[in-house]
PDB file of N, CA, C and O in Angstrom, chain B, residues numbered from 101:
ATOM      1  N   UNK B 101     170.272-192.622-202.525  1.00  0.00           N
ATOM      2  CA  UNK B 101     170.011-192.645-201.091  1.00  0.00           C
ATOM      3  C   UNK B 101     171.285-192.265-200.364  1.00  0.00           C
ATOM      4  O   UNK B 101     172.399-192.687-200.675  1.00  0.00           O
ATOM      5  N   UNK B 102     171.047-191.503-199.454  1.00  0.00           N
ATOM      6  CA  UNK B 102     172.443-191.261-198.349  1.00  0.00           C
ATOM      7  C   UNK B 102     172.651-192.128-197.380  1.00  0.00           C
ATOM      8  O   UNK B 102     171.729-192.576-196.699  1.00  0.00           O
ATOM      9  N   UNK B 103     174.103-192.506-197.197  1.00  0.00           N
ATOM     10  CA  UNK B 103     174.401-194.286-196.511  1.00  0.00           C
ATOM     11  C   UNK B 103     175.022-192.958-195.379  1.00  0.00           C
ATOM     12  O   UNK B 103     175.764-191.995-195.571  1.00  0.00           O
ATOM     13  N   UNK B 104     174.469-193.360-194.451  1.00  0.00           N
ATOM     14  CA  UNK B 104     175.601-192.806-193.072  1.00  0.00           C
ATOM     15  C   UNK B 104     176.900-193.901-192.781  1.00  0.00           C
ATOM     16  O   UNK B 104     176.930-195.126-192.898  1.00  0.00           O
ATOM     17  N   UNK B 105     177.770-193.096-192.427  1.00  0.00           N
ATOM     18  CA  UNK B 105     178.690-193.956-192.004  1.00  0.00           C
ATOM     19  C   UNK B 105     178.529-195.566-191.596  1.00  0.00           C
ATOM     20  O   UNK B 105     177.540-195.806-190.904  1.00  0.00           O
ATOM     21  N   UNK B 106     179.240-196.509-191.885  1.00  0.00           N
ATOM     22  CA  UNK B 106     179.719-197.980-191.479  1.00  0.00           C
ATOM     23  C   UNK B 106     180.440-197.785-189.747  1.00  0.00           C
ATOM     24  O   UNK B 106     180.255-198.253-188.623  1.00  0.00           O
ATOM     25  N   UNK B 107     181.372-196.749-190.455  1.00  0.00           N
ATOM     26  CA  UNK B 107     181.937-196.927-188.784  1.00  0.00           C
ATOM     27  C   UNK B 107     180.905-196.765-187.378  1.00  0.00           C
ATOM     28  O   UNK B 107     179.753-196.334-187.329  1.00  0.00           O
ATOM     29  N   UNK B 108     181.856-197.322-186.188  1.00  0.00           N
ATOM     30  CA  UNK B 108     181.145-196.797-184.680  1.00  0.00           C
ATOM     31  C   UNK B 108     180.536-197.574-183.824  1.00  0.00           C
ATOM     32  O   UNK B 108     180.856-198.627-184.376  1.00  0.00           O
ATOM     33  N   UNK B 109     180.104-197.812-183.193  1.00  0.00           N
ATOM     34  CA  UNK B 109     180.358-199.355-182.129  1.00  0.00           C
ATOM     35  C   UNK B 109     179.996-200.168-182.348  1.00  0.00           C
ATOM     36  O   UNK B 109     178.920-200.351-181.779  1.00  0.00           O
ATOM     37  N   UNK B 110     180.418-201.236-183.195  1.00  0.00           N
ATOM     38  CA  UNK B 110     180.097-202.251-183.822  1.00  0.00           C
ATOM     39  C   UNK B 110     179.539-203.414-183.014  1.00  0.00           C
ATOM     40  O   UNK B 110     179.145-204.411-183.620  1.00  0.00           O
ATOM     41  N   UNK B 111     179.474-203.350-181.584  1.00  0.00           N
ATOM     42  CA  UNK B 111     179.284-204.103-180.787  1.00  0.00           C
ATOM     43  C   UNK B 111     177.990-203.653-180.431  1.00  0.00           C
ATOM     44  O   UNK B 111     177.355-204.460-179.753  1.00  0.00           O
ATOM     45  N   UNK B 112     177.308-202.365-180.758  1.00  0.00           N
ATOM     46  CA  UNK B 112     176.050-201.839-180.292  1.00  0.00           C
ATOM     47  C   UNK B 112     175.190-202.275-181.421  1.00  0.00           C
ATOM     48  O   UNK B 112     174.125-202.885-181.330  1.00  0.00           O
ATOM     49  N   UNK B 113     175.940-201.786-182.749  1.00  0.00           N
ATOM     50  CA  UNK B 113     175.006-202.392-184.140  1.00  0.00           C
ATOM     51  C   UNK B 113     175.022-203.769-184.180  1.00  0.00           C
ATOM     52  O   UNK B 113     174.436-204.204-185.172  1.00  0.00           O
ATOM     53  N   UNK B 114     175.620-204.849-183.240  1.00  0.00           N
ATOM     54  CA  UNK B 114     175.419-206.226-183.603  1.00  0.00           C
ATOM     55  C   UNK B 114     174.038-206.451-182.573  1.00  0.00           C
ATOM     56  O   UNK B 114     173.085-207.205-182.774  1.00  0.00           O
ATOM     57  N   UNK B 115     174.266-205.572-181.458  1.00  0.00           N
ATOM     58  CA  UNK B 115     173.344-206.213-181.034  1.00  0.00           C
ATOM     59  C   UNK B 115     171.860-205.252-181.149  1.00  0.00           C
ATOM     60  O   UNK B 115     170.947-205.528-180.371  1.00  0.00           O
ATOM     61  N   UNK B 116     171.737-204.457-181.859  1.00  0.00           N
ATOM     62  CA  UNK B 116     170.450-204.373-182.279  1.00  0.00           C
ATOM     63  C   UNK B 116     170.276-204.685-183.231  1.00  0.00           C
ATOM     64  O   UNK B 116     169.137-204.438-183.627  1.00  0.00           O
ATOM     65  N   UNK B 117     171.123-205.339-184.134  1.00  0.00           N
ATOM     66  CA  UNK B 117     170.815-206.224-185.337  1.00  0.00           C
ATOM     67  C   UNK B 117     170.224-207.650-184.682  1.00  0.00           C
ATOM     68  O   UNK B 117     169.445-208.223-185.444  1.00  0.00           O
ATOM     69  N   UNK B 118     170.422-208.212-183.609  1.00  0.00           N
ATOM     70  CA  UNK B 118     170.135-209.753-183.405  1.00  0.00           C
ATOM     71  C   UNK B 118     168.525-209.342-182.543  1.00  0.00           C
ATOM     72  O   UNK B 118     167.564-210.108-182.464  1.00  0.00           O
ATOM     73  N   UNK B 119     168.610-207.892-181.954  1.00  0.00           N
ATOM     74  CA  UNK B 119     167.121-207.705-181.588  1.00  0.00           C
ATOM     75  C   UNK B 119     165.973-207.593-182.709  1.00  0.00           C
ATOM     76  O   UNK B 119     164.813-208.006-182.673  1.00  0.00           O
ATOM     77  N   UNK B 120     166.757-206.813-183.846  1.00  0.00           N
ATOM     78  CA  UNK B 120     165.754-206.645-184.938  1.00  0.00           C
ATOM     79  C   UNK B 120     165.676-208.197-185.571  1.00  0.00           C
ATOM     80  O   UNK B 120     164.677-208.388-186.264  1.00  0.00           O
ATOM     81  N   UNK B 121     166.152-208.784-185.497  1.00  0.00           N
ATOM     82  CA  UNK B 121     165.845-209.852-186.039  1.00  0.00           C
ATOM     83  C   UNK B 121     164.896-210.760-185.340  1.00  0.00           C
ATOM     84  O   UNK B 121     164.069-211.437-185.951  1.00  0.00           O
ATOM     85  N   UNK B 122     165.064-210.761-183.739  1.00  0.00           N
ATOM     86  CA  UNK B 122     164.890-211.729-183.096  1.00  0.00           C
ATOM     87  C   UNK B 122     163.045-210.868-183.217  1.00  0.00           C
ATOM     88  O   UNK B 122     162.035-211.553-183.056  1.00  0.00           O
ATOM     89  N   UNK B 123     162.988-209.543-183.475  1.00  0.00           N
ATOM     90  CA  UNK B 123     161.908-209.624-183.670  1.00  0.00           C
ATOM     91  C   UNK B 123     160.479-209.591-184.517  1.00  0.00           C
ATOM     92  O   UNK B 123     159.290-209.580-184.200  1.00  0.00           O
ATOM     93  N   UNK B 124     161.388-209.581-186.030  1.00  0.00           N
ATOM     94  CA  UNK B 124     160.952-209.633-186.910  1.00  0.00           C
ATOM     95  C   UNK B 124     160.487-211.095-186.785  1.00  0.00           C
ATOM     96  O   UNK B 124     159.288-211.252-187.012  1.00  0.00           O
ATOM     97  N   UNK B 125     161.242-212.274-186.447  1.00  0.00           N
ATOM     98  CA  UNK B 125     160.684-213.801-186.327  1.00  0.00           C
ATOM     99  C   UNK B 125     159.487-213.823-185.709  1.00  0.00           C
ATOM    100  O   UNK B 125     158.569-214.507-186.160  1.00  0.00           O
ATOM    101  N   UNK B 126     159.348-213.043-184.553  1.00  0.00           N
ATOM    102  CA  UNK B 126     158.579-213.575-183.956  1.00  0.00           C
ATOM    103  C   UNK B 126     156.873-212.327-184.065  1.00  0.00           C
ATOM    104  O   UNK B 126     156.750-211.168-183.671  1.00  0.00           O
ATOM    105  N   UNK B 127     156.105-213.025-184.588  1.00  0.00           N
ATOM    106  CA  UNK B 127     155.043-212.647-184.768  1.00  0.00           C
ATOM    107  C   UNK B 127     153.959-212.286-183.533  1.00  0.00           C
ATOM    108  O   UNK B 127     153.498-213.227-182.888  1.00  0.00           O
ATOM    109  N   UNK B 128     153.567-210.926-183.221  1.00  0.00           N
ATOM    110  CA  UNK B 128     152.907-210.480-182.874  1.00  0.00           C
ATOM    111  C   UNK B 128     153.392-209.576-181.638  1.00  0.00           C
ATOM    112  O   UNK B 128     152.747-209.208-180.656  1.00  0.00           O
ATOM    113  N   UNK B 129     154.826-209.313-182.017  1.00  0.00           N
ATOM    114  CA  UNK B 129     155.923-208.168-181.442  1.00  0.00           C
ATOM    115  C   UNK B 129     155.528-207.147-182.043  1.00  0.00           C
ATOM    116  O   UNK B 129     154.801-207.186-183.035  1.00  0.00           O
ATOM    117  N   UNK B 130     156.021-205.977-181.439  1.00  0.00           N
ATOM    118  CA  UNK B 130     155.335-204.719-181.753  1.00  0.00           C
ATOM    119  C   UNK B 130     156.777-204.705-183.372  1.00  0.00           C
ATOM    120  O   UNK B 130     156.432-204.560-184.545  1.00  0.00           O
ATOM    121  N   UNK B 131     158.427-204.914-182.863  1.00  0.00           N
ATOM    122  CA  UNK B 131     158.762-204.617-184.162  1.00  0.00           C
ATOM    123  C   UNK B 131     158.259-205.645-185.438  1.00  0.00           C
ATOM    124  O   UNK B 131     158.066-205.128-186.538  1.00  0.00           O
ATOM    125  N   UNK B 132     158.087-206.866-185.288  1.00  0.00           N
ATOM    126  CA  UNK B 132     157.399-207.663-186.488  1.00  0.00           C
ATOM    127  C   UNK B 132     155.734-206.635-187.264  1.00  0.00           C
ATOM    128  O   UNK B 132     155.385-206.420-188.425  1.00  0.00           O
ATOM    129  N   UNK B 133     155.286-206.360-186.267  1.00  0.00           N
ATOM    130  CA  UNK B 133     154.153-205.358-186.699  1.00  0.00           C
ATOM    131  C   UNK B 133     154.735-203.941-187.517  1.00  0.00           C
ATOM    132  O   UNK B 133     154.123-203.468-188.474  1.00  0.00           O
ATOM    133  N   UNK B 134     155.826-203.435-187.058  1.00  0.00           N
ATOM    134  CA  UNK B 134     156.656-202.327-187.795  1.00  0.00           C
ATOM    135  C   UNK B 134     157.207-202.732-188.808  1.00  0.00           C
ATOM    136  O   UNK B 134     157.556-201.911-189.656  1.00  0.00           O
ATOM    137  N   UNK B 135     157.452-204.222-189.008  1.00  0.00           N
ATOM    138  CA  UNK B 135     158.621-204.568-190.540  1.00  0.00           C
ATOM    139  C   UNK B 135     157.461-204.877-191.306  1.00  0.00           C
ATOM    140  O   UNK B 135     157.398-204.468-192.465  1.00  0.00           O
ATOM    141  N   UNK B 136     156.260-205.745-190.663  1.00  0.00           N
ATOM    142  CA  UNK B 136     155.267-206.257-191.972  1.00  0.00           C
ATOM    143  C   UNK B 136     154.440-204.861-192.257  1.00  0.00           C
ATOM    144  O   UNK B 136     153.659-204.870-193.208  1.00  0.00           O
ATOM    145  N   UNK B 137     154.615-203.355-191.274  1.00  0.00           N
ATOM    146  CA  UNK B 137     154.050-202.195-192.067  1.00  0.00           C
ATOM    147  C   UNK B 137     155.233-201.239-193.128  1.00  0.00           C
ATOM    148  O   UNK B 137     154.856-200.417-193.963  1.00  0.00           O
ATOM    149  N   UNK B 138     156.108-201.447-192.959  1.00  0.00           N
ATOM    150  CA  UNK B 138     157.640-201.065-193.778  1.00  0.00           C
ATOM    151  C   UNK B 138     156.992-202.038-194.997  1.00  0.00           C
ATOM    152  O   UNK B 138     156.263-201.477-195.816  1.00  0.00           O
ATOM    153  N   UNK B 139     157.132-202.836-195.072  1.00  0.00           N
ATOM    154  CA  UNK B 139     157.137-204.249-196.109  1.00  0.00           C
ATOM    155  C   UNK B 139     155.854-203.863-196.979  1.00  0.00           C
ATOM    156  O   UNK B 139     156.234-203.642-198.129  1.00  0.00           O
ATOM    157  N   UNK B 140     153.943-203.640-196.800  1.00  0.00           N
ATOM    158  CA  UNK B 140     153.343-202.996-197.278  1.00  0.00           C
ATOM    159  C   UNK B 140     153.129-201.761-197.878  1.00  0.00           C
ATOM    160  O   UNK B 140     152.218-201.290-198.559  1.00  0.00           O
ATOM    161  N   UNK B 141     154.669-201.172-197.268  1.00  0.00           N
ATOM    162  CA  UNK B 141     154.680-199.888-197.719  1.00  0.00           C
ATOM    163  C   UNK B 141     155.509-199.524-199.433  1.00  0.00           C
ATOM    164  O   UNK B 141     155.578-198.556-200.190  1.00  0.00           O
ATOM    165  N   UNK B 142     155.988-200.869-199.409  1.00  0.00           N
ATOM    166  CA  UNK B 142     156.745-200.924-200.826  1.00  0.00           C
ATOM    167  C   UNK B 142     157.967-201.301-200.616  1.00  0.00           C
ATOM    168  O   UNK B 142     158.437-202.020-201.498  1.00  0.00           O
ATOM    169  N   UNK B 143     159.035-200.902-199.209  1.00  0.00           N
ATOM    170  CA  UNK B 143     160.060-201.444-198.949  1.00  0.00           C
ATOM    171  C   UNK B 143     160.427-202.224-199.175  1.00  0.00           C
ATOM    172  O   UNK B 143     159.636-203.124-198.895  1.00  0.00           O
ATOM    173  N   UNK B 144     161.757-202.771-199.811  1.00  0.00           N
ATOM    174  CA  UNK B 144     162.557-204.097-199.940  1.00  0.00           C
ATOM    175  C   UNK B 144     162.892-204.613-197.804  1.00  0.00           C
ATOM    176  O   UNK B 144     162.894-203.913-196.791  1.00  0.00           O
ATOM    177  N   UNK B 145     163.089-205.953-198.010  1.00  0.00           N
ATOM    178  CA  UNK B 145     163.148-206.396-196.528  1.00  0.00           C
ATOM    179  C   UNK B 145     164.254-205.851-196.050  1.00  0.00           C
ATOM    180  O   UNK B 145     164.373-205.834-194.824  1.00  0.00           O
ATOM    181  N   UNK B 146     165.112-205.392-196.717  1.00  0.00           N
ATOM    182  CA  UNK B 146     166.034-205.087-195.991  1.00  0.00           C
ATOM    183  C   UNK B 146     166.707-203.408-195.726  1.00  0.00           C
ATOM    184  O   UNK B 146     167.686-203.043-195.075  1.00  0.00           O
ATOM    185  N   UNK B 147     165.537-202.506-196.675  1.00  0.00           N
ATOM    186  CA  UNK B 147     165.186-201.472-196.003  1.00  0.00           C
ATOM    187  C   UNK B 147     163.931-201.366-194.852  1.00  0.00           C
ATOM    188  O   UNK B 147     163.778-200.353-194.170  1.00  0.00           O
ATOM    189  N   UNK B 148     163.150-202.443-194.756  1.00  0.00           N
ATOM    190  CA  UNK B 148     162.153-202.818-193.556  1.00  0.00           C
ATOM    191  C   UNK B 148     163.270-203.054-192.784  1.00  0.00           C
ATOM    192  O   UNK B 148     163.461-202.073-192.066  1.00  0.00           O
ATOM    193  N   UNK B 149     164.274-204.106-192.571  1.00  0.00           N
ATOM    194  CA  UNK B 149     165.097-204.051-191.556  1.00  0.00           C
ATOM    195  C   UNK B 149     165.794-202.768-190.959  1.00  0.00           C
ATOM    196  O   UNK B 149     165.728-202.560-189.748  1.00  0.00           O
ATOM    197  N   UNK B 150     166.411-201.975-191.738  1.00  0.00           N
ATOM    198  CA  UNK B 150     167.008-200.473-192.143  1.00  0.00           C
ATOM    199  C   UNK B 150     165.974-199.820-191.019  1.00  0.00           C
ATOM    200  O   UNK B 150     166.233-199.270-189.949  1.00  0.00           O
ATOM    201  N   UNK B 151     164.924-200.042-191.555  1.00  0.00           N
ATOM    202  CA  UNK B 151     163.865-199.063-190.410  1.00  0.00           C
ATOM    203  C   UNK B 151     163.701-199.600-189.238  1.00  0.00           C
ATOM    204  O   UNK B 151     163.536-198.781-188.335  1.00  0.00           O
ATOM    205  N   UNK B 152     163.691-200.654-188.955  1.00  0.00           N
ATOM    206  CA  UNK B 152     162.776-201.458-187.573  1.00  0.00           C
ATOM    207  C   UNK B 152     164.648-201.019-186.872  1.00  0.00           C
ATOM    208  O   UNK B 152     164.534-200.362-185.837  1.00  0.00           O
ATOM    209  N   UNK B 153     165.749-201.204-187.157  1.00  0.00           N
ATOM    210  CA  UNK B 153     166.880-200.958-186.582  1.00  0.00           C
ATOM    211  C   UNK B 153     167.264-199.332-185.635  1.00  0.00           C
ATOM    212  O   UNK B 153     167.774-198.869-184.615  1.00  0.00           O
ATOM    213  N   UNK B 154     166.470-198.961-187.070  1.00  0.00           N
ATOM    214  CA  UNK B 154     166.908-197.044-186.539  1.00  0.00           C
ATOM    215  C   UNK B 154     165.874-197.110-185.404  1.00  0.00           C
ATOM    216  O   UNK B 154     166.344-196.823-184.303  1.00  0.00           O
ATOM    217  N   UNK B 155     164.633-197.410-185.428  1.00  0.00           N
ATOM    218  CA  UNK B 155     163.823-197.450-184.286  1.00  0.00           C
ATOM    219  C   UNK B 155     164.042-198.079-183.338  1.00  0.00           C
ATOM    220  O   UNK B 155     163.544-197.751-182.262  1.00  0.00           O
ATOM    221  N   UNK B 156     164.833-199.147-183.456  1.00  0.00           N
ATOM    222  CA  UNK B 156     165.307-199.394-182.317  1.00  0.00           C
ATOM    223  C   UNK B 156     166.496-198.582-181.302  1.00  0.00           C
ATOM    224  O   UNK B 156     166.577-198.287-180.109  1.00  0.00           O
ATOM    225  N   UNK B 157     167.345-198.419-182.533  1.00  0.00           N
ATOM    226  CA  UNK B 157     168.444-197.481-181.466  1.00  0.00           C
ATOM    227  C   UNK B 157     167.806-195.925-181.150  1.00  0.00           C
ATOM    228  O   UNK B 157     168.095-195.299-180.130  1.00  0.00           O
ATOM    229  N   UNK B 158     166.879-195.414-182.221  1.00  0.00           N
ATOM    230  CA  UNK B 158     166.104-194.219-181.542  1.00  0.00           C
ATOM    231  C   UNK B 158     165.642-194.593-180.046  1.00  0.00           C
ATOM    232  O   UNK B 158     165.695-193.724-179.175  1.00  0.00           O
ATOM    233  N   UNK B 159     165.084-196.194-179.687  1.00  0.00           N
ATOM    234  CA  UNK B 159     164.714-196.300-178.521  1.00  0.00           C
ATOM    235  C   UNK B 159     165.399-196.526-177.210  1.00  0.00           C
ATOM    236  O   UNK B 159     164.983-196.410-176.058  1.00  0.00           O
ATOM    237  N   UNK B 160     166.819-196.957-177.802  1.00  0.00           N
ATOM    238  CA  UNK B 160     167.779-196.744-176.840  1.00  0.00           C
ATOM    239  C   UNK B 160     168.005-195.856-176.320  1.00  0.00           C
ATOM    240  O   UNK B 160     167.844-195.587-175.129  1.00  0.00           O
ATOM    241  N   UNK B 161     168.510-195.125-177.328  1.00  0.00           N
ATOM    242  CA  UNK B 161     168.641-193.388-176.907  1.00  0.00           C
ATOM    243  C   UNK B 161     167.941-193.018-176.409  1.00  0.00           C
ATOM    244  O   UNK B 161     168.386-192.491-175.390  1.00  0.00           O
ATOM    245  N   UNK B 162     166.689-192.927-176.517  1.00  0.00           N
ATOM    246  CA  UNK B 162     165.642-191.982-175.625  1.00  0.00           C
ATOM    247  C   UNK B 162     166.387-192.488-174.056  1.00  0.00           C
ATOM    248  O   UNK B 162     167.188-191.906-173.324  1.00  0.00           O
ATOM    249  N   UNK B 163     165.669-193.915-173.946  1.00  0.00           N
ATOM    250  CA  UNK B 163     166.264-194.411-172.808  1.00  0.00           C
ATOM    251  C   UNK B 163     167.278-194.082-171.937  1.00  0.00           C
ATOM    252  O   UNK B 163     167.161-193.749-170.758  1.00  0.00           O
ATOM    253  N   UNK B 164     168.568-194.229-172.781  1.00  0.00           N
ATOM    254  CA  UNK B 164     169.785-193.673-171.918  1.00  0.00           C
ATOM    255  C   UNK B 164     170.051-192.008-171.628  1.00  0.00           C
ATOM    256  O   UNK B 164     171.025-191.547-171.034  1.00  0.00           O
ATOM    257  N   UNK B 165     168.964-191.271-172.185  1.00  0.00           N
ATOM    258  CA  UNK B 165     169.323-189.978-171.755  1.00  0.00           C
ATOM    259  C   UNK B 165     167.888-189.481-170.990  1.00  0.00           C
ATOM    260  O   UNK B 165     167.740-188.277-170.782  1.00  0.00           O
ATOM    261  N   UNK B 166     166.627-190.640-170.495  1.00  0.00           N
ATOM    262  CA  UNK B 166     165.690-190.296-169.546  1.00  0.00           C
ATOM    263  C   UNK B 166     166.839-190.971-168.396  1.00  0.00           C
ATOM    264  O   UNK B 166     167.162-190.166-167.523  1.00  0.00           O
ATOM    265  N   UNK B 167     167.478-192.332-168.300  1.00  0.00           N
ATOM    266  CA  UNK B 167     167.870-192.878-167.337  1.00  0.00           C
ATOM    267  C   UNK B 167     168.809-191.775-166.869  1.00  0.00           C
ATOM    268  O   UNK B 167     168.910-191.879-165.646  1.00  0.00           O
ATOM    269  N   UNK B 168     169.588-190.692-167.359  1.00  0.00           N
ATOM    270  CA  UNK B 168     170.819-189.914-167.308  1.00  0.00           C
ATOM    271  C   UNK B 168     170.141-188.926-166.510  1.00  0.00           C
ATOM    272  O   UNK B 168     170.595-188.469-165.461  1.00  0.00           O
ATOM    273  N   UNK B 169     168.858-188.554-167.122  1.00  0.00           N
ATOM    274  CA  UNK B 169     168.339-187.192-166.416  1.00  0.00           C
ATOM    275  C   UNK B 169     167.631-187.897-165.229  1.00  0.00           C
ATOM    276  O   UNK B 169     167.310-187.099-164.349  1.00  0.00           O
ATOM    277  N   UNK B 170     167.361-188.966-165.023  1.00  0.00           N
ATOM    278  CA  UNK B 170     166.894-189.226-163.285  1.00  0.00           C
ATOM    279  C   UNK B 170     167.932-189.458-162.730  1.00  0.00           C
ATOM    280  O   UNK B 170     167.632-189.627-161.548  1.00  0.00           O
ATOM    281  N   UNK B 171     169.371-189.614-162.899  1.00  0.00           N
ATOM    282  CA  UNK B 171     170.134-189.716-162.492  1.00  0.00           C
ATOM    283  C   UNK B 171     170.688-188.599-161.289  1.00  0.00           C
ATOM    284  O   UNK B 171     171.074-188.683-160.124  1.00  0.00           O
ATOM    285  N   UNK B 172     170.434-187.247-162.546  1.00  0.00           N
ATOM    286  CA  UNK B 172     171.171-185.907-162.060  1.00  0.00           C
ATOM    287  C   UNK B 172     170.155-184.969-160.944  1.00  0.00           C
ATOM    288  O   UNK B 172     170.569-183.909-160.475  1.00  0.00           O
TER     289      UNK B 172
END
């Protein structure tokens, strides 16, 4: 498997690590619905985490570059 870099704002990966978590706990969140379909899919939990994470910062991103373009 290819590991992307460790480095890079470690303060951004903590805190979508405590979102992915906070929503894997809680049952009947859209990401708990994304880790228990990762998890059926054969995934170990902590490539289910791996995924529910990237989707999360994919969703940041979108975010900060719609908020950028209503900006301009």
């Amino acid at each position: 498997r290819h590991r992307l870099s460790r480095r890079g704002d470690r303060q951004l990966n903590a805190a979508l690590h405590t979102v992915a978590i906070t929503q894997i706990r809680m049952p009947g969140t859209r990401g708990h619905t994304y880790y228990q379909a990762k998890l059926s899919e054969g995934k170990t939990s902590r490539e289910a985490q791996r995924c529910l994470k990237r989707r999360l910062a994919d969703h940041v991103w979108r975010t900060m570059i719609s908020d950028e373009r209503r900006r301009t």
